[in-house]
N, C-alpha and C positions, 0 to 999 in steps of 0.2 A: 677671401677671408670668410665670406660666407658660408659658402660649401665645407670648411671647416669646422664651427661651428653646428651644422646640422647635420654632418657627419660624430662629430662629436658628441652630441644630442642622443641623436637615434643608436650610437653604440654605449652609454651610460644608461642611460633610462632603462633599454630592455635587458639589458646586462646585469644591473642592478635589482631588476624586479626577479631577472631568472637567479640570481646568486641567492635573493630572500629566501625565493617558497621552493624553488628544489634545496638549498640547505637544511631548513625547515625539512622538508619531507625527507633528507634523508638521514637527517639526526635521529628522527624520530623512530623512524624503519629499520635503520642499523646499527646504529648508536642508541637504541634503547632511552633516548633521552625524554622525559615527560611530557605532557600534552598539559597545558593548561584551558580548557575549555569553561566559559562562562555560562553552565548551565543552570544556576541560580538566577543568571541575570535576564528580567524582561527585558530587555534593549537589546540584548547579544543578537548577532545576527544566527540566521535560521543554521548555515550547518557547523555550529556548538552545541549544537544538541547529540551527538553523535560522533565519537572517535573516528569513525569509519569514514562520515560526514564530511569530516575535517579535512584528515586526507585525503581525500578524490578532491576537494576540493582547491587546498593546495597545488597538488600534482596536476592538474589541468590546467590551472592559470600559470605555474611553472615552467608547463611544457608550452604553453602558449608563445609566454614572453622569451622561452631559449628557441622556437622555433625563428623568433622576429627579430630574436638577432643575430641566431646563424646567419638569416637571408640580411641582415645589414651588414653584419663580415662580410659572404660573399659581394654586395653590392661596394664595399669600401673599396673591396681589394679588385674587381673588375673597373673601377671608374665607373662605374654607372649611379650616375647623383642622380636620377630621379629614380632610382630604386630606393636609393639610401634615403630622399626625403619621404617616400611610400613607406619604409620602414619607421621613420620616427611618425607619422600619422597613426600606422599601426598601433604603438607604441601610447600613443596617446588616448587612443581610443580603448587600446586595454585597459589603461588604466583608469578612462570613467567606464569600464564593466565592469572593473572589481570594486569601483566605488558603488555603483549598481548593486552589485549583488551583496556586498558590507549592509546595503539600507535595506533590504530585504529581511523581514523578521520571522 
């Protein structure tokens, strides 16, 4: 029951973070759809200052989180649970660098 559970884990979390920001980036890139950037806002983090900014931004932490969860696919489907609990670590640790970089002004 465990190993399902942190299988379960490690395939939402980075699946869900890869479904946001490549969506995001590619609505925006192909779909023409707006950018709302808070460049009035002093508290906005640093890359809203810049469209361009935004996206690399995005697409990096995108590509990040779809890398960690190919390799948690692969890990699910080979049986190897301590890949798949390396992947939800992964996972975790992306997402205090994108809280990192969010606090970044």
């Amino acid at each position: 029951m465990n190993r399902f559970f942190i299988t379960f884990a490690a395939l939402s979390a980075s699946g869900i973070f890869t479904y946001a920001y490549l969506r995001e980036w590619i609505g925006i890139k192909l779909f023409g759809e707006e950018v709302h950037l808070q460049i009035d806002n002093p508290e906005a983090p640093y890359f809203h200052s810049s469209e361009d900014l935004y996206l690399l931004n995005i697409l990096v932490f995108g590509l990040l989180f779809l890398s960690i969860f190919g390799l948690a696919v692969y890990g699910t489907w080979k049986k190897k649970h301590g890949l798949v609990f390396l992947t939800f670590v992964l996972s975790m640790l992306g997402m205090f660098v994108v809280m990192i970089n969010g606090a970044i002004k």
